[in-house]
C-alpha beads as a LAMMPS data file, in Angstrom:
LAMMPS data file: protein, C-alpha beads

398 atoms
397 bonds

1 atom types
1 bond types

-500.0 500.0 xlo xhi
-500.0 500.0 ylo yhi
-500.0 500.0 zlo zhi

Masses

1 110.0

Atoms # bond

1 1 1 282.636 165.358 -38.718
2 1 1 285.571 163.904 -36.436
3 1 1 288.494 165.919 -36.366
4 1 1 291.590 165.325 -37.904
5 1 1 294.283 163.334 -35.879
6 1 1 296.673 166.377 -36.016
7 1 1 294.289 168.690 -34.458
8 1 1 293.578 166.588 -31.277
9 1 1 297.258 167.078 -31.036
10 1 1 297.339 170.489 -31.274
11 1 1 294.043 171.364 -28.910
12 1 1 296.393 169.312 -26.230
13 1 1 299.580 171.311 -26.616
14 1 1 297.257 174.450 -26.540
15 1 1 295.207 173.471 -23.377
16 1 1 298.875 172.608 -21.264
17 1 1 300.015 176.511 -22.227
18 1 1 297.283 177.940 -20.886
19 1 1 297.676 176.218 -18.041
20 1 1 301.118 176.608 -17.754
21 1 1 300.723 180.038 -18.685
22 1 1 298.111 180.773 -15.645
23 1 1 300.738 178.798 -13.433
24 1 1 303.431 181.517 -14.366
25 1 1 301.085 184.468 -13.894
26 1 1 300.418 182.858 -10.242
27 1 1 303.977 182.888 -9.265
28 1 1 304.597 186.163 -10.673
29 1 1 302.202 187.184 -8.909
30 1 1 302.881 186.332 -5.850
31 1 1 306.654 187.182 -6.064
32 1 1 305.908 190.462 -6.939
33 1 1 303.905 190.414 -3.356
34 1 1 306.389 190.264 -0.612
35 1 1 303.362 189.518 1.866
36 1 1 302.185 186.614 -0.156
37 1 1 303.579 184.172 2.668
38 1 1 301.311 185.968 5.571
39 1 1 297.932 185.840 3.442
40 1 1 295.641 182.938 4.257
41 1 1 291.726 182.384 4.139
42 1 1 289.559 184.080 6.973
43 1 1 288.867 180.927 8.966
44 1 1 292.561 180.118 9.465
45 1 1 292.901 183.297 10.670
46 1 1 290.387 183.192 13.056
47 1 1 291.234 179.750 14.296
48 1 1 295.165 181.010 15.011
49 1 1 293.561 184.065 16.651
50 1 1 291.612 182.670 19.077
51 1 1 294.624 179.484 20.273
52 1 1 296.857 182.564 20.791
53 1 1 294.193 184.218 22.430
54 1 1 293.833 181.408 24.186
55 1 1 297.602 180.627 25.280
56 1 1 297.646 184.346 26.506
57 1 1 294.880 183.721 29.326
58 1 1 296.118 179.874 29.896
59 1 1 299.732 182.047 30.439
60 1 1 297.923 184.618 32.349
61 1 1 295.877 182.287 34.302
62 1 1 299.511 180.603 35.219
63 1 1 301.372 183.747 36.226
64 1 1 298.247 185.049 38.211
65 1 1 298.803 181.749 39.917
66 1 1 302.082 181.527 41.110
67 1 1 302.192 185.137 42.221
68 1 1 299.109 184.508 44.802
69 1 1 301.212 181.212 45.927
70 1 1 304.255 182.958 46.524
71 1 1 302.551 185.839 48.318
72 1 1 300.725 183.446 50.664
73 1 1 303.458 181.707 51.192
74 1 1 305.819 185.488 52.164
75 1 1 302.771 186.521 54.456
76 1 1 302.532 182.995 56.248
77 1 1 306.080 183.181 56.532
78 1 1 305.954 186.679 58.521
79 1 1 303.610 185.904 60.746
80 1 1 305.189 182.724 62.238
81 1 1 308.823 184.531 62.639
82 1 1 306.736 186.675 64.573
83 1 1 305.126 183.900 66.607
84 1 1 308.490 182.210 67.146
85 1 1 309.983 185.803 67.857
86 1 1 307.415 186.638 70.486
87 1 1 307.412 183.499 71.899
88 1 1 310.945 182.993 72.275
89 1 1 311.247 186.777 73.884
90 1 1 307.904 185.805 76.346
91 1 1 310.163 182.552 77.110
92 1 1 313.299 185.127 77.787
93 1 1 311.857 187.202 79.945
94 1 1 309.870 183.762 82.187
95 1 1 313.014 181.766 82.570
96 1 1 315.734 184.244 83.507
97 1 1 317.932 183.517 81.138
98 1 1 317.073 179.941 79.725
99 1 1 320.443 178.840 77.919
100 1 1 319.644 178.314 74.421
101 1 1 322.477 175.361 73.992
102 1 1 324.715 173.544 75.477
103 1 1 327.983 171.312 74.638
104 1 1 328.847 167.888 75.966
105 1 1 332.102 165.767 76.057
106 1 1 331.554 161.792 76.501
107 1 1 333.991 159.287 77.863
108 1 1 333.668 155.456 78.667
109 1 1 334.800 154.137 81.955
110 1 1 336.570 150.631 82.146
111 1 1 334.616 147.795 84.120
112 1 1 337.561 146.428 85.243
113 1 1 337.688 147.278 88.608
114 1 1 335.102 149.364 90.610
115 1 1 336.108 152.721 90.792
116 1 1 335.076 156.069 92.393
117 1 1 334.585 159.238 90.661
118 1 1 334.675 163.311 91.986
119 1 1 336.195 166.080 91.146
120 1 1 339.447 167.831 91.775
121 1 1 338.489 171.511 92.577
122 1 1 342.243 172.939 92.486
123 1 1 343.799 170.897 89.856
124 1 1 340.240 171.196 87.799
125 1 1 340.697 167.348 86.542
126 1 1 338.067 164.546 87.098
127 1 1 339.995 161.579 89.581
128 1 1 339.134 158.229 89.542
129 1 1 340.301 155.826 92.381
130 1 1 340.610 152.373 91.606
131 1 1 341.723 149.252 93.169
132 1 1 344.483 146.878 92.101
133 1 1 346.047 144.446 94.556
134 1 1 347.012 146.445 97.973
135 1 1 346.767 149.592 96.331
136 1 1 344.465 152.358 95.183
137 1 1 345.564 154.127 92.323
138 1 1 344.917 157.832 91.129
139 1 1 344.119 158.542 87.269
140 1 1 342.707 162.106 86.079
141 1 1 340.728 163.138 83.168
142 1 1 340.528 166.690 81.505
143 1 1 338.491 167.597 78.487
144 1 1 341.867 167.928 76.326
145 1 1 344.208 165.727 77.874
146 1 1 342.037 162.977 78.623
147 1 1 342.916 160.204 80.643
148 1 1 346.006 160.392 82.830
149 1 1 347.122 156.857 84.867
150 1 1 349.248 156.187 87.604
151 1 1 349.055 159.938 88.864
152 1 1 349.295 158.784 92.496
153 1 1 349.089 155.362 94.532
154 1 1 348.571 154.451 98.110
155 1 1 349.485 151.165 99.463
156 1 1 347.129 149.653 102.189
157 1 1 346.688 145.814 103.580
158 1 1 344.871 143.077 102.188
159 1 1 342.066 142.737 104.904
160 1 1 341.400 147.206 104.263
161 1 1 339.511 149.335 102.182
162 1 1 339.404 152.824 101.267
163 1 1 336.195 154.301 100.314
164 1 1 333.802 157.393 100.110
165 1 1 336.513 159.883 98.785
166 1 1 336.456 163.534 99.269
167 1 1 338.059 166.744 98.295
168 1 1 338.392 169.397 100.822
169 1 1 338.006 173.310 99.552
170 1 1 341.495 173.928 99.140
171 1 1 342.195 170.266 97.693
172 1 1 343.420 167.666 100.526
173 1 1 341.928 164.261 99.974
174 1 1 340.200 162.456 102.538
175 1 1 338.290 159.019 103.211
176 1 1 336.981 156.553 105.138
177 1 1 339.290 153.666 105.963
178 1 1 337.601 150.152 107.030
179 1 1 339.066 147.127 108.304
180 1 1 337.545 144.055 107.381
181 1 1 337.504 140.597 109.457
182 1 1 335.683 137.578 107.820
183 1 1 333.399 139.701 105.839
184 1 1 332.683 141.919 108.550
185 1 1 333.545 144.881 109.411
186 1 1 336.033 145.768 112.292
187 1 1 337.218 149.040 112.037
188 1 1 336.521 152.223 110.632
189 1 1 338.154 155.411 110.499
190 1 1 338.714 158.864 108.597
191 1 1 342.333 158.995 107.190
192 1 1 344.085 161.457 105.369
193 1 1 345.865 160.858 101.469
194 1 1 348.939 162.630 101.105
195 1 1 350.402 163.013 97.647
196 1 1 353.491 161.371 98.710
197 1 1 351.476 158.234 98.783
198 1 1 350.979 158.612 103.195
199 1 1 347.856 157.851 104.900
200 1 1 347.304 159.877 107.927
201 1 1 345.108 158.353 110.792
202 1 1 343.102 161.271 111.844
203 1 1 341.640 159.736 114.989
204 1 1 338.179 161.237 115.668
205 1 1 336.747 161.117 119.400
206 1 1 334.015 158.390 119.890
207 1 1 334.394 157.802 115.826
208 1 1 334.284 153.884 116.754
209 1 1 332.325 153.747 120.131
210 1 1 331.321 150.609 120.633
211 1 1 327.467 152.226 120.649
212 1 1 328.204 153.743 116.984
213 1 1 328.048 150.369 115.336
214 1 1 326.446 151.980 112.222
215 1 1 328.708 151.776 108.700
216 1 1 330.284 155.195 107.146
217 1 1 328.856 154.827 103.751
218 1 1 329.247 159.128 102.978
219 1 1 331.588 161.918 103.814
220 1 1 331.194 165.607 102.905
221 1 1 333.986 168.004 103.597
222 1 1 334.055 171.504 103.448
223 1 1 336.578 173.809 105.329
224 1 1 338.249 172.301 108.408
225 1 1 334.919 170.026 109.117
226 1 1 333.680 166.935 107.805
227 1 1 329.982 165.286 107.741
228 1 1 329.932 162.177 108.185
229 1 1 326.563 160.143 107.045
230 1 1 325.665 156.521 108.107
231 1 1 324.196 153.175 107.201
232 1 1 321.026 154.065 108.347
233 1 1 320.862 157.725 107.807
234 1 1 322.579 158.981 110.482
235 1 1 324.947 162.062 110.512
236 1 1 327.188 163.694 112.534
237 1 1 329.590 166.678 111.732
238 1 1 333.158 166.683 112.508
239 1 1 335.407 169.242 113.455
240 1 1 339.059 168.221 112.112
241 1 1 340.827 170.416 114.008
242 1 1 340.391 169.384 116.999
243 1 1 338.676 165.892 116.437
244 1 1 335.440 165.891 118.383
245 1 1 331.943 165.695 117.370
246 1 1 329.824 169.168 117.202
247 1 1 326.143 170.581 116.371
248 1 1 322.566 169.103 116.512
249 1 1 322.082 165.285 116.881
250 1 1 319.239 164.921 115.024
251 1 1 320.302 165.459 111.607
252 1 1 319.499 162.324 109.120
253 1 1 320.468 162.391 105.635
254 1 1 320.888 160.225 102.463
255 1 1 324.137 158.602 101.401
256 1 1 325.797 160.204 97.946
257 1 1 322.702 162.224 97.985
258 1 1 323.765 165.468 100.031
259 1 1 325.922 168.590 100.207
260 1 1 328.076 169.956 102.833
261 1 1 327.910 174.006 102.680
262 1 1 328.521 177.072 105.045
263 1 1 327.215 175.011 108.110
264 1 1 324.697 173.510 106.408
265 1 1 323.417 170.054 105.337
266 1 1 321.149 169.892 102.579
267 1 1 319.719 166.400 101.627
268 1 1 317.236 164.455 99.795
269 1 1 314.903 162.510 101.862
270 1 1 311.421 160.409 101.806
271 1 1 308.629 161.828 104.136
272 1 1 307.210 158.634 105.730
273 1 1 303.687 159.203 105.870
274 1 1 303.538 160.108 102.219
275 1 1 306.480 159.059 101.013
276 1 1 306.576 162.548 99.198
277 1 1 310.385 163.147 97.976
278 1 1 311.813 166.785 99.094
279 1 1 314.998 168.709 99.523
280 1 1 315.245 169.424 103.451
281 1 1 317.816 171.934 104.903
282 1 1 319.678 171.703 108.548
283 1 1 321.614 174.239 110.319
284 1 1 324.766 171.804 111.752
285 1 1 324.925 174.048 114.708
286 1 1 321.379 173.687 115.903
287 1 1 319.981 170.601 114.083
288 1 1 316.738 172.253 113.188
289 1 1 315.669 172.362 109.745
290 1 1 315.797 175.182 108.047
291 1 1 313.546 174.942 104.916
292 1 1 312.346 172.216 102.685
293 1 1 311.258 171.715 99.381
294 1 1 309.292 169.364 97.466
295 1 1 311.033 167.484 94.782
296 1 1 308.664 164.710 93.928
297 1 1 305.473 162.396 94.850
298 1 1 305.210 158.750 95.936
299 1 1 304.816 157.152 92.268
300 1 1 308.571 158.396 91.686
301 1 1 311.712 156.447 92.811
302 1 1 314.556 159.063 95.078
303 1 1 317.360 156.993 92.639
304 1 1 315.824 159.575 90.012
305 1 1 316.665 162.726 91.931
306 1 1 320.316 163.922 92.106
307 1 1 321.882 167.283 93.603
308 1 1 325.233 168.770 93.550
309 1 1 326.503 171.955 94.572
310 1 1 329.574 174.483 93.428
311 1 1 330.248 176.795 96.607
312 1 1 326.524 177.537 97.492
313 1 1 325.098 177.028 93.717
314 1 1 322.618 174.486 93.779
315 1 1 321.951 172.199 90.944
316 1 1 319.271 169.699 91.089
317 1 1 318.449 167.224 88.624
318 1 1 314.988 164.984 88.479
319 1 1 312.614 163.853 85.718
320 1 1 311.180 167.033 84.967
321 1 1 314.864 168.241 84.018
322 1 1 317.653 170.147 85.351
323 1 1 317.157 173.027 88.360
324 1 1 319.721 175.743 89.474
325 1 1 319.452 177.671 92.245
326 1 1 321.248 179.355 95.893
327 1 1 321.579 176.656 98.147
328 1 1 319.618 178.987 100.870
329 1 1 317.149 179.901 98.886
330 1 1 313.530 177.916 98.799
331 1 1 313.312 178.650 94.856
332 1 1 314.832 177.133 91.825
333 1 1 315.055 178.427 88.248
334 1 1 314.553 175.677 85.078
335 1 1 318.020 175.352 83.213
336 1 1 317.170 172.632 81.002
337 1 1 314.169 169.969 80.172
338 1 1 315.345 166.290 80.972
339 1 1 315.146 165.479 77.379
340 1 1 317.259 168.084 76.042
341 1 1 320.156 166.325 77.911
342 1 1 320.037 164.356 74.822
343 1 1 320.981 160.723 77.055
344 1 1 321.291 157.539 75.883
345 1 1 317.803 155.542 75.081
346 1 1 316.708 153.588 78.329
347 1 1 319.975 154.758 80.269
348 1 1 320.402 155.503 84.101
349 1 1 322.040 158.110 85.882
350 1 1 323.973 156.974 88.677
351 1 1 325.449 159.587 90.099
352 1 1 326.141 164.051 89.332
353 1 1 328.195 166.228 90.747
354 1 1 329.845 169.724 89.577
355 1 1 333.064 170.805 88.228
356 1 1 334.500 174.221 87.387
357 1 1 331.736 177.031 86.824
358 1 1 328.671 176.051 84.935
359 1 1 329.799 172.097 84.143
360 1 1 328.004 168.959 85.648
361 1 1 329.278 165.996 85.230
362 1 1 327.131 162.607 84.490
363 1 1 327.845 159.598 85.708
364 1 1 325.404 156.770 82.960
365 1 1 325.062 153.513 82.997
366 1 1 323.333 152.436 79.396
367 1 1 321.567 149.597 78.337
368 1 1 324.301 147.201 77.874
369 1 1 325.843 147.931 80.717
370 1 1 328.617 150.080 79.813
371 1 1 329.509 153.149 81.771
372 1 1 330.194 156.364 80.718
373 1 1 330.742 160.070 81.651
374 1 1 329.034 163.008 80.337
375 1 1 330.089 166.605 81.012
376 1 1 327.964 169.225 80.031
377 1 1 328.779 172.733 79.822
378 1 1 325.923 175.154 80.447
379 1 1 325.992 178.861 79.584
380 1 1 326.531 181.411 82.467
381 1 1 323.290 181.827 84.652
382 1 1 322.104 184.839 86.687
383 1 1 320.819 183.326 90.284
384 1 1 319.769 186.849 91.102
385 1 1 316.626 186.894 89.055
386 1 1 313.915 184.509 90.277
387 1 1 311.279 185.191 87.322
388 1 1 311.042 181.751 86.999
389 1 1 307.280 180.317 87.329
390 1 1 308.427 177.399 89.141
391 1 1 310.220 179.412 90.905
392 1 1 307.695 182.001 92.538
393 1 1 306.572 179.713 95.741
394 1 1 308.798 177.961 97.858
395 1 1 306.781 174.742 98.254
396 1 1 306.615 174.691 94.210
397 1 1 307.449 171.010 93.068
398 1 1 309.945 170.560 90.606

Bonds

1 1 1 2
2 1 2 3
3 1 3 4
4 1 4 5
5 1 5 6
6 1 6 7
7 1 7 8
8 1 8 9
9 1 9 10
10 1 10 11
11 1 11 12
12 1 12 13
13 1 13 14
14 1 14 15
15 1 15 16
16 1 16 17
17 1 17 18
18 1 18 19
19 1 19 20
20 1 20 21
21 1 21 22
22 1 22 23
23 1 23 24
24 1 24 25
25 1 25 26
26 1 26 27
27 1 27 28
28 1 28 29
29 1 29 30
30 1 30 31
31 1 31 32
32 1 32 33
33 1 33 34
34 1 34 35
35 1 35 36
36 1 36 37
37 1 37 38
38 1 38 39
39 1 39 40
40 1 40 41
41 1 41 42
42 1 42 43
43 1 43 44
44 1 44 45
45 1 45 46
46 1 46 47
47 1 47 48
48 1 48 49
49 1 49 50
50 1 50 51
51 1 51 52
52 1 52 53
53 1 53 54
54 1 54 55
55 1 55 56
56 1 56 57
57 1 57 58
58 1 58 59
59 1 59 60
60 1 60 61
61 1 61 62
62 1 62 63
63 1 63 64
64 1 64 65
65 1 65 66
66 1 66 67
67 1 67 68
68 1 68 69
69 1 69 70
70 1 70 71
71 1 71 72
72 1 72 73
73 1 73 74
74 1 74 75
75 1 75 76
76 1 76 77
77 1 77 78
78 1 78 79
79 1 79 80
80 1 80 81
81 1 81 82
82 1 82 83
83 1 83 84
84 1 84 85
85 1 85 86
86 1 86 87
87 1 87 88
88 1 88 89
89 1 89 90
90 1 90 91
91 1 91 92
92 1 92 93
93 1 93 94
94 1 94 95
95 1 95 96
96 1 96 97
97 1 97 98
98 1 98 99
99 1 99 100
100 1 100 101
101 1 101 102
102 1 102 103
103 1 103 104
104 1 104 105
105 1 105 106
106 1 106 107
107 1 107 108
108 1 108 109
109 1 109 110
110 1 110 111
111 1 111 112
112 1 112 113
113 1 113 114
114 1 114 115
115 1 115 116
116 1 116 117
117 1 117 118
118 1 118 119
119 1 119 120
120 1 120 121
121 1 121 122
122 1 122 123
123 1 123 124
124 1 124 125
125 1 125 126
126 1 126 127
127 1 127 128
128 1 128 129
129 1 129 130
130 1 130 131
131 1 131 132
132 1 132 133
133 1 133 134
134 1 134 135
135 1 135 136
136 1 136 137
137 1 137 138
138 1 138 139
139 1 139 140
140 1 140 141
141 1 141 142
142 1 142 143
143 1 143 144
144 1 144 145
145 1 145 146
146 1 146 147
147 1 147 148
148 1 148 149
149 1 149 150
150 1 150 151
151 1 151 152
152 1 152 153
153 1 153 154
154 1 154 155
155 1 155 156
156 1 156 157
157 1 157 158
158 1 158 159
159 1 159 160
160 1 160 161
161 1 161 162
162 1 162 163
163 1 163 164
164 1 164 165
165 1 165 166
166 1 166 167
167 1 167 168
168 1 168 169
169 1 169 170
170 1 170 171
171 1 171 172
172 1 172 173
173 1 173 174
174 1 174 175
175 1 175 176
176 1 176 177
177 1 177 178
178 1 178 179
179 1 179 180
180 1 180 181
181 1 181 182
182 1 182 183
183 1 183 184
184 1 184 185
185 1 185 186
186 1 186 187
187 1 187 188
188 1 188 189
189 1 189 190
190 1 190 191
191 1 191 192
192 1 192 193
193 1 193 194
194 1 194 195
195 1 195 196
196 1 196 197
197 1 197 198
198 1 198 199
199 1 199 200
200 1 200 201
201 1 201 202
202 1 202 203
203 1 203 204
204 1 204 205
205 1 205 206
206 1 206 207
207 1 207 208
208 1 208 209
209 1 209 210
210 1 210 211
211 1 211 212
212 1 212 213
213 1 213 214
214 1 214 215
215 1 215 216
216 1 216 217
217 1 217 218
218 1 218 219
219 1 219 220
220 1 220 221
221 1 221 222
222 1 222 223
223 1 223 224
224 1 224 225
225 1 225 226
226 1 226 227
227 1 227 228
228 1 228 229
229 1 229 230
230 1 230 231
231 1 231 232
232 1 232 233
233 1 233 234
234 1 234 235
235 1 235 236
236 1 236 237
237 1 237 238
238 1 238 239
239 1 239 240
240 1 240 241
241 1 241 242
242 1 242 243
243 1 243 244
244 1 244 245
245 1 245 246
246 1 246 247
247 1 247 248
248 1 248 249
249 1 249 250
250 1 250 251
251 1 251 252
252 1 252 253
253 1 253 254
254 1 254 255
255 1 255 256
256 1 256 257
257 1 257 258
258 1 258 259
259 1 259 260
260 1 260 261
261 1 261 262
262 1 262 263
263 1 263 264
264 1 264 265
265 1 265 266
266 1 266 267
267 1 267 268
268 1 268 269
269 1 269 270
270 1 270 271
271 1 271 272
272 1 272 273
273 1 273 274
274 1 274 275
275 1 275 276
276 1 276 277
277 1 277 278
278 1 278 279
279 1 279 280
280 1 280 281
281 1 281 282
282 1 282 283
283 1 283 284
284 1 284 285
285 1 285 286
286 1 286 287
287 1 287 288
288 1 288 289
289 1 289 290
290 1 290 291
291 1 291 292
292 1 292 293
293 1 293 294
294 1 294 295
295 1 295 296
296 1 296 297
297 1 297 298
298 1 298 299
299 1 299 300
300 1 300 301
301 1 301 302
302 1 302 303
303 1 303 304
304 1 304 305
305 1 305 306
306 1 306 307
307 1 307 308
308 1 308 309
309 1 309 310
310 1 310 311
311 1 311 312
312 1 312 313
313 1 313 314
314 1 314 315
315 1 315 316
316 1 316 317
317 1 317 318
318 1 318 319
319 1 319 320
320 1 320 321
321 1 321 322
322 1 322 323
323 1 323 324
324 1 324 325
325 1 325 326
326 1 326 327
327 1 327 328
328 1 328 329
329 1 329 330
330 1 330 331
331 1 331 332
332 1 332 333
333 1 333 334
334 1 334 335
335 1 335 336
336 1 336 337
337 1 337 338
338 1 338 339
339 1 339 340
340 1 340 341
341 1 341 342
342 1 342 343
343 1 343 344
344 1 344 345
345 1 345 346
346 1 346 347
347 1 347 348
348 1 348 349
349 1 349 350
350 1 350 351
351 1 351 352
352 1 352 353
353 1 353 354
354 1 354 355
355 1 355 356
356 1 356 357
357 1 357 358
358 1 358 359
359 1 359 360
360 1 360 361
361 1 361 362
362 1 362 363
363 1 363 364
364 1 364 365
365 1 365 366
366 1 366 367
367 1 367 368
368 1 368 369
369 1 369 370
370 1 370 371
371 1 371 372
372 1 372 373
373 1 373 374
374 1 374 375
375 1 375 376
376 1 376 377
377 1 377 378
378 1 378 379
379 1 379 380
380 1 380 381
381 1 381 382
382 1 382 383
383 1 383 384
384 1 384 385
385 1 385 386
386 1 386 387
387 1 387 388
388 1 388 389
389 1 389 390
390 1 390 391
391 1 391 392
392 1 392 393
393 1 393 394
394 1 394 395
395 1 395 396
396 1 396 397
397 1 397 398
């Protein structure tokens, strides 16, 4: 028997409200379950357990990490402060004082006109002499002025020069006057530059003896005398006073290369036979040297090597660096390394000398051929202590 149309119907309609009906009871349910939302089959709750497990270490793993890193990083950090600490104390306590910096002031000379350069040691300004016509002119520099022109003149002849310019202790200005005939020259003699623009003939005894045929190309003064270096090394010392010739004969020196201190003559010369450079010491009165010191060996050029001197300070300067020292003494204490002069690349020194306490100046020709002028300021040294390793011999090369 099939069943009636009508019941098919009603079988349907039946069937959807019990499933409806189990629908409702499932919500209800749940609703009436206000942890419904955090219940979930066993495996998802063992997979979600085990990524957070996971996380955690990966986290840990991360943390555990970075806190080694940053420890090794503190500890290697201690111990090389302490390295640089004890080094820089061993340094301290080997060099006497090493200055830790220094300061420089740079300014360019003209190449107009060639010009001489020293320092003023009572007015405590750089001068520079120059040329222009028949007259030599005066200009000053200072580290906060800078240049001053026109501070004095002297008038001289057409067929004269004045050259090798030097301040006395207490400030006069001297040189050495030539007189030129045809390119050759006739006449020299030491004069005198007031700052009223005179020139004062000071007439030395047997200054131009017709057996003294050598050319003046130095003078050195200090107190009432003056040394007086020649063409061909040559030197004699000068008593201004009373205008005659005094001391040892056989003193020989370098030109622009020597001081002039407490009756003595300290130089830079080349030993023949080995053609060793050195620092060599006469007493004027005698002639007889008094000390010398090695400076440098054949392979170097003397052009390298430059000394100065402020009173009887010592400073020497050679491709090792810069050396300080008592112009007496046989030892010399390290004040700087040549490249922490921080100079121009592939420049040349022409020329040092000092100013007021603890200043050199440089005189540097670059490597277009510009000039310029370096003073450096150095901190305040203590000659007294001679801890100095280079310092502990007195035939120690610098």
């Amino acid at each position: 028997m099939v069943p009636a149309k009508h019941e098919k119907v009603a079988i349907y309609a039946i069937n959807l409200r019990i499933s409806n009906v189990c629908r409702i009871a499932k919500v209800v349910k749940q609703r009436s379950n206000p942890y419904h939302c955090l219940q979930f089959s066993k495996e998802e709750y063992y997979d979600t357990n085990f990524q957070k497990k996971k996380k955690k270490k990966k986290n840990f793993f991360f943390l555990f990490f970075f806190l080694c890193c940053t420890a090794f990083l503190l500890i290697f950090y201690i111990k090389s402060d302490k390295l640089i600490t004890k080094k820089k104390q061993t340094a301290a306590k080997t060099t006497a004082d090493k200055p830790t910096s220094i300061s420089y002031c740079v300014t360019s000379l003209s190449d107009e006109e060639e010009s001489t350069l020293i320092y003023h040691p009572t007015e405590r300004v750089l001068s520079q002499f120059i040329r222009k016509k028949n007259q030599y002119i005066r200009n000053t520099w200072d580290e906060k002025s800078g240049w001053t022109t026109n501070v004095e003149s002297w008038k001289i002849k057409k067929s004269e020069t004045l050259e090798h310019f030097s301040y006395n202790t207490n400030g006069a200005l001297y040189a050495c006057k030539k007189k030129w005939s045809k390119g050759k020259l006739v006449k020299q003699s030491i004069v005198c530059l007031r700052n009223n623009g005179n020139i004062k003939n000071i007439n030395l005894i047997h200054l131009n003896n017709k057996k003294n045929t050598d050319e003046i190309k130095d003078i050195r003064c200090n107190g009432t005398s003056i040394a007086i270096t020649y063409q061909y090394g040559n030197v004699k010392i000068y008593n201004l006073l009373e205008r005659q010739a005094f001391g040892g004969s056989s003193i020989s020196g370098t030109p622009r290369e020597n001081i002039f201190y407490d009756l003595h003559y300290l130089t830079i010369e080349t030993k023949k036979t080995t053609e060793e450079i050195y620092l060599r010491d006469y007493d004027i009165r005698s002639g007889e040297v008094t000390h010398t010191f090695p400076l440098g060996s054949f392979a170097q050029k003397k052009e390298d090597f430059h000394i100065t001197n402020l009173g009887n300070t010592l400073y020497v300067l050679t491709p090792r660096g810069l050396f300080r020292g008592e112009c007496k003494s046989s030892s010399l204490q390290k004040l700087l390394a040549f490249c922490e002069l921080q100079l121009p690349p592939q420049s040349n020194i022409l020329t040092m000398f000092s100013g007021s306490a603890d200043s050199l100046y440089l005189v540097i020709k670059e490597a277009d051929g510009s000039k310029s002028i370096r003073l450096i300021h150095l901190p305040s040294q203590n000659l007294s202590d001679q801890n100095h390793p280079e310092s502990n011999h007195a035939t120690q090369k610098v």
